[in-house]
DRENMAR-433340 format. One record per residue (C-alpha): residue number from 0; residue in three letters; z, y, x. Coordinates in steps of 0.05 Angstrom, whole numbers, plus 5000, padded with zeros to 4 digits. Layout:
// residues N
REC   n res    w    v    u
REC NUM ALA    Z    Y    X
...
// end
This chain:
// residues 413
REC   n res    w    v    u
REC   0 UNK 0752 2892 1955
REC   1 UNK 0793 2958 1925
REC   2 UNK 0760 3018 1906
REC   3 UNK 0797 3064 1936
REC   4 UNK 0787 3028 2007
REC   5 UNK 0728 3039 2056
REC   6 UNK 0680 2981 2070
REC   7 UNK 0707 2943 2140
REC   8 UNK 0639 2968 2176
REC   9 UNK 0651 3047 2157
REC  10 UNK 0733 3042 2175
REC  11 UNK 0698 3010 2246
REC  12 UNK 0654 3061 2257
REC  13 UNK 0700 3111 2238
REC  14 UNK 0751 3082 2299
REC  15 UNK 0692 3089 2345
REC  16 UNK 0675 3160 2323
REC  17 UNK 0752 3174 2335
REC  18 UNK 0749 3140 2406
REC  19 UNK 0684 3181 2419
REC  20 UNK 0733 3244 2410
REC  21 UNK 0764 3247 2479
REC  22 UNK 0828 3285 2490
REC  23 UNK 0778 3336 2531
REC  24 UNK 0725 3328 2466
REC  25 UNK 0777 3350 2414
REC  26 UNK 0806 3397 2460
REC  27 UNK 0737 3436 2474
REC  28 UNK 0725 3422 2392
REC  29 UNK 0785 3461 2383
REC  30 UNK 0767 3516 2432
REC  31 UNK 0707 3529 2396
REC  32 UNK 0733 3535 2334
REC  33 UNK 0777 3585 2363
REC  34 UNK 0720 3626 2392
REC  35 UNK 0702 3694 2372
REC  36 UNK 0623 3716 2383
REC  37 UNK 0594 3775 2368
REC  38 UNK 0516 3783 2364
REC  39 UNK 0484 3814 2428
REC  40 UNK 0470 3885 2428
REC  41 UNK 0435 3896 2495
REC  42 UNK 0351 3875 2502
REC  43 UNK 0334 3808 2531
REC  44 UNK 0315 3842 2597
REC  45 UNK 0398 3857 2612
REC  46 UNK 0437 3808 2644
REC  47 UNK 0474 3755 2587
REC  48 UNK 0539 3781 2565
REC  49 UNK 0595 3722 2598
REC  50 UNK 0657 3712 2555
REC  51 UNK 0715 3665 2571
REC  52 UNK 0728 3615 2530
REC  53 UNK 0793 3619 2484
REC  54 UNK 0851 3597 2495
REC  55 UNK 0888 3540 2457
REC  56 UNK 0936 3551 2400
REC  57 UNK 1002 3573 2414
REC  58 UNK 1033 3496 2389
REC  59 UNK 0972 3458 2430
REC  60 UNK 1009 3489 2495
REC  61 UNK 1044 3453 2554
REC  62 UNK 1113 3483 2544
REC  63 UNK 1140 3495 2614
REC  64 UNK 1215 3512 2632
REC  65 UNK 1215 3552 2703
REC  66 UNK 1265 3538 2746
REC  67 UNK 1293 3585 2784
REC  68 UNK 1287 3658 2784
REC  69 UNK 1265 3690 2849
REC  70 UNK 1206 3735 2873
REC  71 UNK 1150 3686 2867
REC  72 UNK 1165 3659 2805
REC  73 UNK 1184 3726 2777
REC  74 UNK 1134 3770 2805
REC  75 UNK 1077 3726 2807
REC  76 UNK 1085 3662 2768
REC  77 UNK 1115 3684 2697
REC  78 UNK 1065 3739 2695
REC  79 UNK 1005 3681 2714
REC  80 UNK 1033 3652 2651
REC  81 UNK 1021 3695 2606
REC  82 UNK 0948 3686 2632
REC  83 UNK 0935 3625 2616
REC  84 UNK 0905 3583 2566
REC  85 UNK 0939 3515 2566
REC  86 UNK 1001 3528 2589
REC  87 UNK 1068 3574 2567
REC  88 UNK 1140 3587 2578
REC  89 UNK 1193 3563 2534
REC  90 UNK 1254 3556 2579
REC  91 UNK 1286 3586 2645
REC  92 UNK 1340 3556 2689
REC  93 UNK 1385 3596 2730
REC  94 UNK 1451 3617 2772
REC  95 UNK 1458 3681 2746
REC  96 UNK 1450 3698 2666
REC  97 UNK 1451 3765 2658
REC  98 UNK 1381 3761 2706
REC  99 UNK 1356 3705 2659
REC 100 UNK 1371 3743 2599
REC 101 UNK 1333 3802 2620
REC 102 UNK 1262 3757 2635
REC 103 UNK 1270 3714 2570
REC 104 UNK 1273 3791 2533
REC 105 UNK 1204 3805 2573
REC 106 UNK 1176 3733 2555
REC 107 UNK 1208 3724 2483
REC 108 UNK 1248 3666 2509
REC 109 UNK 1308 3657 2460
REC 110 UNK 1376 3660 2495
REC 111 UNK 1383 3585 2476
REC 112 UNK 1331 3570 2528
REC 113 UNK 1368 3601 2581
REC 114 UNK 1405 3549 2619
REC 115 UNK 1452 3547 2680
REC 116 UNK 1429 3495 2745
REC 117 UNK 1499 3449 2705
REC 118 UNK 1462 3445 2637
REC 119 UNK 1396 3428 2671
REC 120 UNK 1397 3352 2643
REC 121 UNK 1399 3387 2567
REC 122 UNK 1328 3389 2584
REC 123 UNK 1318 3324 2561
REC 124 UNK 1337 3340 2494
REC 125 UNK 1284 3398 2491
REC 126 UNK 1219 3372 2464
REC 127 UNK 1172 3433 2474
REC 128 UNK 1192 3434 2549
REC 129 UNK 1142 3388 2569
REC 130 UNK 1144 3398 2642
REC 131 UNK 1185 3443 2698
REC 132 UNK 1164 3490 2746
REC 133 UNK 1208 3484 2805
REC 134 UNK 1216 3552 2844
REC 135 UNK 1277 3531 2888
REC 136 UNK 1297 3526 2963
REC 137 UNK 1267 3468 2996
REC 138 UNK 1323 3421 3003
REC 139 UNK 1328 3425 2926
REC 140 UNK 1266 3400 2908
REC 141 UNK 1281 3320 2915
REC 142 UNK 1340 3341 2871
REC 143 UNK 1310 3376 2812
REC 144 UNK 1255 3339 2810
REC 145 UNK 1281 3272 2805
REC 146 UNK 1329 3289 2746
REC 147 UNK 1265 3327 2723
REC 148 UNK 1232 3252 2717
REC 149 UNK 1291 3220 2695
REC 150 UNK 1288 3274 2631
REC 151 UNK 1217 3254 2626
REC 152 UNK 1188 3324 2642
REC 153 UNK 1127 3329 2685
REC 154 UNK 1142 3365 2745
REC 155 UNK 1104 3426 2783
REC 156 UNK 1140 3441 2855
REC 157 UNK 1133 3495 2903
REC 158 UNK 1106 3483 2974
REC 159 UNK 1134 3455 3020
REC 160 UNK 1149 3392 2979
REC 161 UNK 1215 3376 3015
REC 162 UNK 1240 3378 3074
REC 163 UNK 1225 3291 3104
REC 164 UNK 1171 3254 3089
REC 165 UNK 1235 3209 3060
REC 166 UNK 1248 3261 3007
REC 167 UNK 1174 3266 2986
REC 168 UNK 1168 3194 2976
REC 169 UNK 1228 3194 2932
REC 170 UNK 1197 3249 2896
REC 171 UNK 1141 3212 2879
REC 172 UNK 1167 3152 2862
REC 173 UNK 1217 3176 2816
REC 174 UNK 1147 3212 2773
REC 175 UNK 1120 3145 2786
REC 176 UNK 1171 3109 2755
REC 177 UNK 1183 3159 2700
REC 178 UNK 1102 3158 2678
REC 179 UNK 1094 3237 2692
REC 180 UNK 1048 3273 2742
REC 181 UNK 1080 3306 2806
REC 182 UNK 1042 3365 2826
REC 183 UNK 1039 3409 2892
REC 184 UNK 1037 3492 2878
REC 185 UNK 0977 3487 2936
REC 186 UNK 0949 3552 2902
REC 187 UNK 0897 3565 2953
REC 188 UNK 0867 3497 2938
REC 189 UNK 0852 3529 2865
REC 190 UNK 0830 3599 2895
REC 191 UNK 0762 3622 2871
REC 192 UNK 0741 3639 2944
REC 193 UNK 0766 3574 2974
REC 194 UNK 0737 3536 2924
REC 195 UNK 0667 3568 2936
REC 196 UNK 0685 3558 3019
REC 197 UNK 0697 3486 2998
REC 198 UNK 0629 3484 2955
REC 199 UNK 0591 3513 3012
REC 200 UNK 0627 3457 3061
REC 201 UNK 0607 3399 3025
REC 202 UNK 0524 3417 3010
REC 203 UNK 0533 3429 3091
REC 204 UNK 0512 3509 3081
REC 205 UNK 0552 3514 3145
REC 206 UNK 0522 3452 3176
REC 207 UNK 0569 3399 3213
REC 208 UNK 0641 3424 3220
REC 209 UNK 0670 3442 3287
REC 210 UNK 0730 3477 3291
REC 211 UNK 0782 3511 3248
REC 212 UNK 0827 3578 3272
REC 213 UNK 0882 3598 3235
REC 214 UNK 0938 3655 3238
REC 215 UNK 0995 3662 3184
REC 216 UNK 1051 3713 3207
REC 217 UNK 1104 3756 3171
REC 218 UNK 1161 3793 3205
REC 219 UNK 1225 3767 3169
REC 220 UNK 1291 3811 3163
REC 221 UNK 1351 3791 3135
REC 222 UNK 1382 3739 3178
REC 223 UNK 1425 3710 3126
REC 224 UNK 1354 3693 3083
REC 225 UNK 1358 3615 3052
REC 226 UNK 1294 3614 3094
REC 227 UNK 1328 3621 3164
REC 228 UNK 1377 3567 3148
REC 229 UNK 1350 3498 3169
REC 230 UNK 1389 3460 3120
REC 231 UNK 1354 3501 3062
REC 232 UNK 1281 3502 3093
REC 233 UNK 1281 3449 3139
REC 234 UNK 1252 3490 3187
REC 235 UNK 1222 3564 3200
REC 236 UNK 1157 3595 3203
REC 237 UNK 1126 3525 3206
REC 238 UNK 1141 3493 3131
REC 239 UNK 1146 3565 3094
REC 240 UNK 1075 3592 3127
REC 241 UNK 1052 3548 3176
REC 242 UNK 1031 3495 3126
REC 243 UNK 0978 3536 3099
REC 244 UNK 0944 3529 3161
REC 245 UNK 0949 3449 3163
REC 246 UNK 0937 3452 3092
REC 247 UNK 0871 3483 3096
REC 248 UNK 0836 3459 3154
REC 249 UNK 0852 3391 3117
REC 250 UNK 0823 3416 3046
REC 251 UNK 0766 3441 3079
REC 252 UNK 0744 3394 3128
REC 253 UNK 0756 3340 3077
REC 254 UNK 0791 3298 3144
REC 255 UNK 0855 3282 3169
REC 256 UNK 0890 3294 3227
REC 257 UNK 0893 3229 3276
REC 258 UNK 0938 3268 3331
REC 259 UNK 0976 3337 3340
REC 260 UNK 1001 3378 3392
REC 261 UNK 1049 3436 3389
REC 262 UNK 1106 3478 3418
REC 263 UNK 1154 3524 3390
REC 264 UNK 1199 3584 3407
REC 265 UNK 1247 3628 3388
REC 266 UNK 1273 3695 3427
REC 267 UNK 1347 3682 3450
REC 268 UNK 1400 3731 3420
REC 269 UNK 1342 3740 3359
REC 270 UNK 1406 3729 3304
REC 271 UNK 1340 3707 3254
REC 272 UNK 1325 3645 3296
REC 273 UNK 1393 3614 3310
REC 274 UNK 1378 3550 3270
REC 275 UNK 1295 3555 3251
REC 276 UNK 1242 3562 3303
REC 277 UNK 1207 3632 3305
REC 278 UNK 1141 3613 3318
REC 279 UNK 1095 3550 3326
REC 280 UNK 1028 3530 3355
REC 281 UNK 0999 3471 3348
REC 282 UNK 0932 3437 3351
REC 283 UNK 0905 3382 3304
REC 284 UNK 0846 3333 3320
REC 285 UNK 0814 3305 3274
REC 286 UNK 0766 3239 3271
REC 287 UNK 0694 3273 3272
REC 288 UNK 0710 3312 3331
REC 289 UNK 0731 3372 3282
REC 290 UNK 0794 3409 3315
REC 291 UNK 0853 3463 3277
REC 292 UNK 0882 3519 3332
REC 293 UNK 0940 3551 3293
REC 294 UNK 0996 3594 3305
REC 295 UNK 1047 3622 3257
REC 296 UNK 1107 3666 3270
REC 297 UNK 1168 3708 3235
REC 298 UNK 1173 3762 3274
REC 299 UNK 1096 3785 3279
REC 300 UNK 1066 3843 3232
REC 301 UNK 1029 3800 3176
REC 302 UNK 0964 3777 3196
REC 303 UNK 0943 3718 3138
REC 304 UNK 0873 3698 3165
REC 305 UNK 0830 3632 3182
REC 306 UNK 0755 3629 3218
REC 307 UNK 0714 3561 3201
REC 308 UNK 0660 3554 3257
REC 309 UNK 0601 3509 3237
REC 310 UNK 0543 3489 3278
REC 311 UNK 0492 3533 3228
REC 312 UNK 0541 3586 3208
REC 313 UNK 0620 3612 3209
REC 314 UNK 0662 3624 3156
REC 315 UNK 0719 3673 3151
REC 316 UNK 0776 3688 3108
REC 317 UNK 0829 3758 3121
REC 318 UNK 0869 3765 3079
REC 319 UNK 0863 3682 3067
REC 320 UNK 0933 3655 3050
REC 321 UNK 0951 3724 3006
REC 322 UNK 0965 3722 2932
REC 323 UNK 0914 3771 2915
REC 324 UNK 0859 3807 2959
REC 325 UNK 0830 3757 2997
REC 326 UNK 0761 3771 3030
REC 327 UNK 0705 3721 3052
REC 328 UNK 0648 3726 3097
REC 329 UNK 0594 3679 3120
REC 330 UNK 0546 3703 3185
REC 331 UNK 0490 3664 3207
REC 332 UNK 0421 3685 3243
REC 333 UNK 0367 3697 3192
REC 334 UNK 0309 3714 3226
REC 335 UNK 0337 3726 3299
REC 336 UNK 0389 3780 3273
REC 337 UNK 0460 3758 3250
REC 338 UNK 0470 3763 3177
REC 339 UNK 0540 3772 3141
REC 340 UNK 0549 3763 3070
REC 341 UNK 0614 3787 3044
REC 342 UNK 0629 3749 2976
REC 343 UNK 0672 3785 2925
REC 344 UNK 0736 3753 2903
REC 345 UNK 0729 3768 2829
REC 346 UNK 0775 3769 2776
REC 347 UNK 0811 3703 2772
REC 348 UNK 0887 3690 2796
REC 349 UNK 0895 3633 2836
REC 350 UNK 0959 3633 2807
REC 351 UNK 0945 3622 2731
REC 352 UNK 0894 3576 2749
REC 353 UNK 0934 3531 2786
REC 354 UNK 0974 3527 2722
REC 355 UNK 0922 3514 2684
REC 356 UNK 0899 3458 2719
REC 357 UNK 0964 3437 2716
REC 358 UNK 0972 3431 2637
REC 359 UNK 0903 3417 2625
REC 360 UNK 0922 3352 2661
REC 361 UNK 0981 3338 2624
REC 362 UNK 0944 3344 2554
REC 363 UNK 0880 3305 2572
REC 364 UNK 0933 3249 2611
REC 365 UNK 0887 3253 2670
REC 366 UNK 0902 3258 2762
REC 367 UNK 0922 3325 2791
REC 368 UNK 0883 3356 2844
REC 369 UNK 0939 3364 2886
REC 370 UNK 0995 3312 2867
REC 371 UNK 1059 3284 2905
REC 372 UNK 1018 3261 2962
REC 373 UNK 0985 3319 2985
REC 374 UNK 1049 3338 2997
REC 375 UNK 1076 3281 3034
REC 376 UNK 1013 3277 3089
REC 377 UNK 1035 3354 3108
REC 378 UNK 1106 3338 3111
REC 379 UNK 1077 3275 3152
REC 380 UNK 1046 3325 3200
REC 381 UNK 1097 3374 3200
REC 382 UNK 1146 3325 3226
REC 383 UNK 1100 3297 3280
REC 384 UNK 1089 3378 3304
REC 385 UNK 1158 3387 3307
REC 386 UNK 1162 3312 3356
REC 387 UNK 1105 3337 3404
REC 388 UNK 1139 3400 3413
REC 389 UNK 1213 3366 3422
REC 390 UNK 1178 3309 3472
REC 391 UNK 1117 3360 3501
REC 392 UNK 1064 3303 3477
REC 393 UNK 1013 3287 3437
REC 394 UNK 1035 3249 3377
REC 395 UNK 0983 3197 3348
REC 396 UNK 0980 3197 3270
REC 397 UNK 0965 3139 3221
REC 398 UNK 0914 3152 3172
REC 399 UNK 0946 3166 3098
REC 400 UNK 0963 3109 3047
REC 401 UNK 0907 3118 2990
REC 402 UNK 0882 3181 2971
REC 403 UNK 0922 3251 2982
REC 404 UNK 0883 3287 2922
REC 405 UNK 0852 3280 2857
REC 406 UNK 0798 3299 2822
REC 407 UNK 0765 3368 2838
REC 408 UNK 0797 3421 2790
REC 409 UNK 0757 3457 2739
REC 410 UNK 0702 3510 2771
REC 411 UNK 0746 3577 2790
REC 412 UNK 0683 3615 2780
// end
């Protein structure tokens, strides 16, 4: 045997100490290192000082490239980025330049990472975009996010997925295919508030489930919106808000729908509704008994809110479905009198850690909370709303194929 070599038992256990080391191990081995402490300066009868833990390196990031450059991706998602710990922005993609220069100034993207919607396939030959956010109408989601596969970029896509249950399935077979994760912007589902609802759910703190009631209105305006033209949505108040609704008497309740019932209407003359549907109502039942009454509309003042009615206790949420500000409440009877606790939002954005989920899933190479499928089963009962209210009848619906979600995301605490 050479000198300069290691014995065959220490180069073994060195491969097993190296296997020990996880992705998540060297990641939260890196995190520490990064971590600055100070030594406590209040007595041990105060409350512990909580610090959040560091971020990662600038180069350990998920480079992201953000495509398309309207309100929620300017006003809420670019600023979430620069929040987060695992995740930044390295690219944009848009119609109009001048607009893209002026947010890759605020973000110090270079111009060279500004592209147009034609040079979108460069992104393949951009190694630090690692995956795309996609910010763009509905029926331009199957698009971008198949050539987003095809460039080998993961792939995070607003709500509604797309607008068939056909156009989801291509979605996710073309991340399949490809080897990268397809996730769902479900940001409520990575709310701190929801997520303690959802904790409270499952160790039955509301005892056995009963029914869900849910409002999500907005009055739209301009009739010439990409929203109020079905061939860019796919429909009207039901994909844009009502899915929130479906979406989160399914989180919740942990069930799926086995039938729906609902109607819709729009105002005649209204020049907003000549093509989408104004407002729907629909019911889903689901197979413990546990029933969803929800209404959404376009032309009602906002009202965002959702009650959960248990057997032991009710849960409510207003503001529920907003981007910040939303309240909850739990009453019960504690000792013959009704009790409310009110529980403070805090300080986390939904938003930011949505997006950390995201990339924190990318570097450790593990599921998404809320991936391709989760998607699919609302655009499932989306379309069979839309049949019940075209026929007047219940529709029946088959259970999913697999699992709709992953893993539980990190604590939003």
């Amino acid at each position: 045997m050479k000198h300069d070599q290691p014995p065959r038992r220490d180069f073994l256990r060195y491969v097993g100490t190296m296997a020990a080391l996880s992705t998540p191990a060297l990641q939260a081995a890196a995190s520490e290192q990064n971590r600055v402490s100070f030594p406590p300066i209040f007595d041990k009868s105060e409350k512990p000082e909580k610090t959040e833990p560091p971020g990662d390196s600038w180069d350990e990031r998920v480079g992201v490239a953000v495509v398309g450059l309207g309100r929620i991706a300017i006003d809420e998602m670019l600023p979430a980025f620069q929040r987060s710990k695992h995740a930044k922005v390295v690219a944009l993609v848009t119609g109009d330049r001048d607009k893209g220069l002026k947010v890759a100034r605020q973000y110090n993207i270079p111009e060279s990472a500004v592209l147009d919607y034609k040079d979108y396939d460069k992104l393949a030959q951009m190694p630090d975009v690692k995956s795309v956010y996609i910010a763009l109408p509905n029926h331009l989601h199957l698009e971008y996010t198949v050539r987003a596969a095809r460039a080998g970029k993961h792939v995070l896509c607003e709500k509604p997925m797309a607008n068939s249950a056909a156009e989801c399935r291509q979605m996710i077979e073309a991340c399949r295919k490809a080897g990268r994760q397809l996730m769902i912007a479900y940001r409520s589902q990575y709310e701190a508030l929801d997520r303690t609802l959802i904790k409270m759910v499952r160790e039955k703190k509301l005892g056995a489930l009963k029914e869900f009631n849910s409002v999500n209105s907005q009055n739209m305006g301009d009739p010439q919106h990409w929203r109020l033209k079905k061939a860019m949505a796919g429909g009207g108040a039901l994909p844009d808000i009502g899915i929130y609704c479906i979406n989160a008497a399914r989180f919740l309740s942990g069930e799926e729908p086995t039938e729906v019932f609902g109607s819709i209407w729009s105002t005649p003359g209204d020049a907003r509704f000549r093509e989408v549907e104004e407002s729907c109502q629909f019911v889903l039942r689901f197979p413990s008994g546990f029933s969803a009454t929800c209404s959404t509309n376009y032309s009602a003042h906002k009202s965002q809110m959702f009650r959960l009615n248990g057997f032991e206790a009710w849960a409510d949420m207003d503001p529920a479905y907003a981007y910040h500000g939303n309240k909850l409440r739990i009453t019960r009877v504690v000792d013959g009198k009704d009790h409310t606790t009110e529980i403070p939002a805090g300080k986390t954005n939904q938003f930011t850690l949505m997006i950390d989920h995201f990339a924190s899933c990318i570097q450790q190479n593990k599921d998404v909370h809320t991936p391709g499928e989760e998607g699919l089963q609302d655009q499932r009962i989306m379309d069979a709303i839309y049949e019940s209210a075209r026929s007047g009848r219940v529709v029946k619906l088959k259970p999913p194929t697999g699992k709709t979600r992953g893993p539980e995301p990190e604590s939003a605490a």
